[in-house]
C-alpha positions in Angstrom: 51.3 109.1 4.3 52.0 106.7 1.6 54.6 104.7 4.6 51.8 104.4 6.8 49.3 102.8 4.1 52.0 100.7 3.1 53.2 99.5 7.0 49.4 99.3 8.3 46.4 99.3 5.7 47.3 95.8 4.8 46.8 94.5 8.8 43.8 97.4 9.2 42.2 95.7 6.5 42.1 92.4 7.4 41.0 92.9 11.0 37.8 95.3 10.0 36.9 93.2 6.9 34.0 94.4 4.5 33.3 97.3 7.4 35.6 99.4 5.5 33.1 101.2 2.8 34.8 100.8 -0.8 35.4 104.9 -0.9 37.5 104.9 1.7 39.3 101.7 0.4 40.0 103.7 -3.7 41.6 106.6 -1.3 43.7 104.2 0.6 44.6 103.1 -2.5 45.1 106.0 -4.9 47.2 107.8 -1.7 49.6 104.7 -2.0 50.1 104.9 -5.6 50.6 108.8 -5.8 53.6 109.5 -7.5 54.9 106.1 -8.0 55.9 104.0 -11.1 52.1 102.9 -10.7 51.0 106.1 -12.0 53.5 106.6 -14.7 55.3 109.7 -15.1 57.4 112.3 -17.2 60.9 112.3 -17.7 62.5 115.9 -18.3 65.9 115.8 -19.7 68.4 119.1 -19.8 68.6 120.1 -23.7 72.3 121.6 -22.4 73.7 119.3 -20.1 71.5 115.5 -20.3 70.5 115.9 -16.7 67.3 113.3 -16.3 64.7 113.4 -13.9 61.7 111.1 -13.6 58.7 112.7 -11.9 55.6 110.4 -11.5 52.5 111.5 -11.5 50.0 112.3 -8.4 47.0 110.9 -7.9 44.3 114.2 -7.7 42.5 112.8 -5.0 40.9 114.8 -3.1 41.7 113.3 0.2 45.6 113.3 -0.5 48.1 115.6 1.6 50.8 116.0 -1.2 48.1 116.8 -4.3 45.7 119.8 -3.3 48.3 122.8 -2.5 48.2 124.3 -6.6 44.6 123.5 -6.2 44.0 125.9 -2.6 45.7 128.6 -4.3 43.5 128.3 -7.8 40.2 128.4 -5.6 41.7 131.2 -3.3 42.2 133.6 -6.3 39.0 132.6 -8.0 37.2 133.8 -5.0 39.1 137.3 -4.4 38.6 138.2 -7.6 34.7 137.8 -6.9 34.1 139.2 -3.3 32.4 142.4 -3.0 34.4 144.4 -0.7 32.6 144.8 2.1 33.3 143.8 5.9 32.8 139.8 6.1 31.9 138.2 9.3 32.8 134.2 10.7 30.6 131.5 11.8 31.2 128.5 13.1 28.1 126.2 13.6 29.0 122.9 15.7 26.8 120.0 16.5 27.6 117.9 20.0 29.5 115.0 20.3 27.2 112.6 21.1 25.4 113.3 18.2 28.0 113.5 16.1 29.4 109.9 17.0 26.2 108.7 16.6 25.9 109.5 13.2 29.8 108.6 12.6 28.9 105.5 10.6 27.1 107.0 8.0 27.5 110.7 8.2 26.2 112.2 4.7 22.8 112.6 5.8 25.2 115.1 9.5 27.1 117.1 6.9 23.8 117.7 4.6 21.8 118.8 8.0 24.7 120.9 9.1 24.5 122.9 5.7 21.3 123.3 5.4 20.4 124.3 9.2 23.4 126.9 9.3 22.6 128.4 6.3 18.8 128.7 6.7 19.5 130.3 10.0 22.2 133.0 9.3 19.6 133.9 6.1 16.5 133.8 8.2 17.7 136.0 11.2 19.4 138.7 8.5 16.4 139.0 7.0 14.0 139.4 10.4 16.5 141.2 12.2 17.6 143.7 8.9 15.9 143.3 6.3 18.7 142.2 4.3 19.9 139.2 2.1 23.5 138.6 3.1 26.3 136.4 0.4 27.3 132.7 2.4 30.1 131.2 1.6 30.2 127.9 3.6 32.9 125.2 4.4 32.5 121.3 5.9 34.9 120.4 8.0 35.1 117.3 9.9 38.5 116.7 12.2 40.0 118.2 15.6 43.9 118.4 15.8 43.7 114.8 17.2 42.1 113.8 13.9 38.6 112.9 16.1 35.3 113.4 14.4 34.6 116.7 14.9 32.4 117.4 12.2 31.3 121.6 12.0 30.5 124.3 9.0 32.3 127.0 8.9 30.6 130.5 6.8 31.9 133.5 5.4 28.8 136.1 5.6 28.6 139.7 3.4 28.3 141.8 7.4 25.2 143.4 5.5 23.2 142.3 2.0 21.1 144.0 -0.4 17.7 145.0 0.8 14.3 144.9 -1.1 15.1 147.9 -2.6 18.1 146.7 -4.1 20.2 149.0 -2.0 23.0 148.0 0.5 22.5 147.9 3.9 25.2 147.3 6.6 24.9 145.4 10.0 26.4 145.1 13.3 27.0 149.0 14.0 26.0 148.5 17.8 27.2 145.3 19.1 29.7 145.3 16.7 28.6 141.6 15.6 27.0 140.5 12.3 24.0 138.5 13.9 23.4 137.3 17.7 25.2 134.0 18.7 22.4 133.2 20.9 19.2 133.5 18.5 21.6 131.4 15.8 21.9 128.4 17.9 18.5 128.1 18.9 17.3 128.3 15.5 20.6 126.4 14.5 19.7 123.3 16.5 15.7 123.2 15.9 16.4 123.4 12.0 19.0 120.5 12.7 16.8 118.1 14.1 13.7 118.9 11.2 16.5 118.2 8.9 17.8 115.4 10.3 14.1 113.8 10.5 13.4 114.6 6.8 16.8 112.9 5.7 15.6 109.5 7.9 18.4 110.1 10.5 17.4 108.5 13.6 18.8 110.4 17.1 20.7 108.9 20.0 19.5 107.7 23.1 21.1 109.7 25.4 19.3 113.7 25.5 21.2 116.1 23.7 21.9 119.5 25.4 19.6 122.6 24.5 22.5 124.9 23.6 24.7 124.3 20.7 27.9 125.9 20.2 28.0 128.7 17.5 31.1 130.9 17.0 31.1 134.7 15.6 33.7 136.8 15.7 33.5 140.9 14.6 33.1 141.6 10.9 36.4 142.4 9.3 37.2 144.9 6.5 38.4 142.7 4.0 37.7 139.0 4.2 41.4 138.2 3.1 42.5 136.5 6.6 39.0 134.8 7.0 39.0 133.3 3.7 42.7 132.2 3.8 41.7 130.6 6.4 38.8 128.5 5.4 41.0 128.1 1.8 43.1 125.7 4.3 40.1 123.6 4.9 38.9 123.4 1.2 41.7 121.7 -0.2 43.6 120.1 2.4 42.8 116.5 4.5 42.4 116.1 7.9 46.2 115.6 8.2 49.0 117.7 6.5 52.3 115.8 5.4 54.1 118.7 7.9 52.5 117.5 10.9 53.6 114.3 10.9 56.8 113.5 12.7 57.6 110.0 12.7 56.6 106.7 11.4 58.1 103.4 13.1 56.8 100.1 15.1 55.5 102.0 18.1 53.0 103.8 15.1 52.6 106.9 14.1 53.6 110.1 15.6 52.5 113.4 15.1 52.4 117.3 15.7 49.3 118.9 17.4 48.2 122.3 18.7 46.2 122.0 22.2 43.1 124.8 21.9 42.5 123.9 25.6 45.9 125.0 26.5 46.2 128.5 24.3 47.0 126.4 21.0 50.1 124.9 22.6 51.9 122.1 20.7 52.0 119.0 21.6 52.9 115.3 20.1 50.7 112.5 19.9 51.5 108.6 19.2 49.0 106.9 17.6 49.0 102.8 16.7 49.4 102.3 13.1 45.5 100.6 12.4 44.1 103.5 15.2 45.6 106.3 13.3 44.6 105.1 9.5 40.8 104.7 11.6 41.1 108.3 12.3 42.4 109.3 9.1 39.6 107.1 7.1 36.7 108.4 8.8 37.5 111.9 7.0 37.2 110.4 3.7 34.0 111.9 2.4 31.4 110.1 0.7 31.4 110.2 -3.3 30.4 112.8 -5.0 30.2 115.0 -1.7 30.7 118.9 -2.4 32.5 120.2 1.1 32.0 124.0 -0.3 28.5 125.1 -0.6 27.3 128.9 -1.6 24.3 130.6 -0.4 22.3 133.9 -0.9 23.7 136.2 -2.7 26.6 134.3 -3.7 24.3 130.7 -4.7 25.1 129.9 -8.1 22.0 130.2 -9.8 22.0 133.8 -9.5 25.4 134.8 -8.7 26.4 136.4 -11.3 23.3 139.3 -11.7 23.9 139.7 -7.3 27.4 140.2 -7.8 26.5 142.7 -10.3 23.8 144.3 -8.2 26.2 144.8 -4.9 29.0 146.3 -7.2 26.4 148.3 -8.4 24.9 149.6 -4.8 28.7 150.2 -4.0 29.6 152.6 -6.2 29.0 155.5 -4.0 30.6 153.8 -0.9 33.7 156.6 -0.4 36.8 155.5 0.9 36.1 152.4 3.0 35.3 150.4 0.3 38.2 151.3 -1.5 40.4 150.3 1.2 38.6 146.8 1.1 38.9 146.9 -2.3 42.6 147.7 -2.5 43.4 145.1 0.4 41.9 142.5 -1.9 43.6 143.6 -4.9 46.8 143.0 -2.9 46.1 139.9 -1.9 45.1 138.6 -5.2 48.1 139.6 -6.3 50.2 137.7 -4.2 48.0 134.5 -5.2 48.5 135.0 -9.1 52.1 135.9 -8.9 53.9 133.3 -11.5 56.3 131.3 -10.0 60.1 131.2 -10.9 61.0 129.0 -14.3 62.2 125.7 -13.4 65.9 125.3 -13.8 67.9 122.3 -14.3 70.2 121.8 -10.8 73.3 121.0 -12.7 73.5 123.7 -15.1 70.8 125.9 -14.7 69.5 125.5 -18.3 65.8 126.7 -18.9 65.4 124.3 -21.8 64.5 120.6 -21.1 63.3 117.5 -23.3 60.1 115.6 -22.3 58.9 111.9 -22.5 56.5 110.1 -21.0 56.9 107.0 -18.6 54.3 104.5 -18.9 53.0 103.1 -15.7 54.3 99.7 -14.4 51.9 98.1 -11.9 55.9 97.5 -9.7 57.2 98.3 -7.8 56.4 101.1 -5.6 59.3 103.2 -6.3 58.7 106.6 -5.0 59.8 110.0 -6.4 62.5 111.9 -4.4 61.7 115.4 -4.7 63.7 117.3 -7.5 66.4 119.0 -6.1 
């Protein structure tokens, strides 16, 4: 990533001018710098043999490919060892395109709409349709494999909540589904609009369709598959250093899956200044939280919930404890340690550190350790 800021932000730049928001500018920035003499760095010397190696430091944004991986796996953990286990259904809430490139230019008051109108709904129709408060656990995410605005929530839902009683109370037993798809995206798109109107986001033009797409699939046991897959989404951009293939005159060049085709691979060549527009319009705004917890899981009272369902579970037999041992296994695998770093020349375990100050030059980059 770092090749492409420093081949085409520079030309980018001057051909959009002050159209480029100063957010997105600091990440365009801080992505070029990670882990160059810019930053500074450590040096780690072998106490045995005298083997140096300079590593410079990352950058912790947010938005950067190469800093967020230790990060996924912190935030995956955390969360396992909180689930109740109970079966976990997911939703995916999706506005259309036309309004979603209408809003493109300024798009906090889209992602704010989109959380609050998918969350409102899937608590509203639990509680009509069984009595129940449900634990939401929702994710923002905003690109398609061809790094388009695609902006959509995606929410992990307790299939069944805690009823006024305080007991438990499972859903989907007929249909086999947590909540209908249908009555979500009706009440989905009406709560969209009211919020959209109370945040002073104007509509387009053009009449939006009445039915908005909203995704369910079947509750699962255990919600380790679900959330390892929204834990890809939490902490990583809308571009992964893997994908991308090549980097030359011609642009930039890189892998794709095709969900139109069966999630066949592709490649795609984008120019340099079109693919950093892509990439930029991903950047969220300051201070924007991407990861937002509702019901039984919102923060003011998730503690004392937690508590309650563990509580209500007790007596659950031998289901539960198969969701309960499938995320003990998983969590596991997630706080394993891994293996003590060893120098490459002698395999010593000891090592002496220093610190390199930063140097504003060059940008000399740091080949990874071997």
């Amino acid at each position: 990533m770092a090749q492409i800021i420093d081949r085409f932000a520079e030309a980018y730049l001057k051909r959009r001018g002050g159209r480029v928001p100063a957010f997105q500018r600091k990440a365009l920035r801080a992505l070029r710098a990670c882990r160059t003499r810019r930053l500074g760095g450590i040096r780690r010397a072998c106490a045995h043999c005298g083997h140096a190696h300079v590593r410079w430091h990352s950058c912790r944004n947010r938005h950067c490919p190469r800093c967020q991986h230790g990060k996924q796996r912190e935030w995956t953990a955390a969360r396992l060892r909180e689930l109740p286990p109970v079966p976990y259904a997911h939703l995916v809430f999706t506005v259309p395109a036309a309004l979603a490139g209408h809003c493109r230019g300024g798009p906090a008051a889209l992602y704010r709409a989109l959380f609050e109108a998918a969350s409102q709904s899937v608590l509203e129709l639990a509680a009509s349709r069984h009595g129940v408060k449900p634990g939401l656990l929702a994710v923002l995410h905003t690109w398609g494999q061809n790094l388009h605005f695609h902006p959509h929530i995606h929410i992990l839902a307790t299939a069944g909540g805690l009823d006024a009683a305080g007991h438990w109370k499972s859903t989907g037993k007929g249909s086999g589904y947590f909540l209908p798809v249908r009555a979500l995206s009706s009440m989905f798109r009406a709560k969209c609009f009211a919020a959209l109107a109370r945040l002073g986001q104007s509509l387009p033009a053009e009449p939006l369709p009445r039915k908005w797409v909203v995704h369910a699939r079947a509750p699962q046991t255990s919600p380790g598959s679900i959330l390892l897959y929204l834990a890809r989404y939490v902490y990583r951009v809308a571009l992964d250093e893997s994908r991308l293939l090549r980097v030359d005159g011609a642009g930039v060049t890189f892998r794709l899956k095709d969900y139109r085709e069966g999630g066949r691979s592709k490649t795609l060549t984008l120019a340099g200044e079109e693919f950093l527009r892509r990439f930029l319009q991903h950047i969220l705004p300051p201070g924007f939280v991407k990861v937002r917890h509702y019901g039984l899981f919102a923060h003011a009272q998730k503690k004392t919930n937690l508590a309650r369902v563990r509580e209500a579970l007790a007596g659950a037999g031998r289901r539960r404890a198969a969701a309960a041992a499938a995320l003990l296994a998983l969590l596991r695998d997630f706080e394993a340690q891994p293996p003590p770093v060893r120098c490459p020349c002698c395999g010593g375990l000891v090592f002496e550190t220093a610190e390199v100050p930063a140097c504003p030059e060059p940008f000399t980059r740091d080949p990874r350790p071997p």
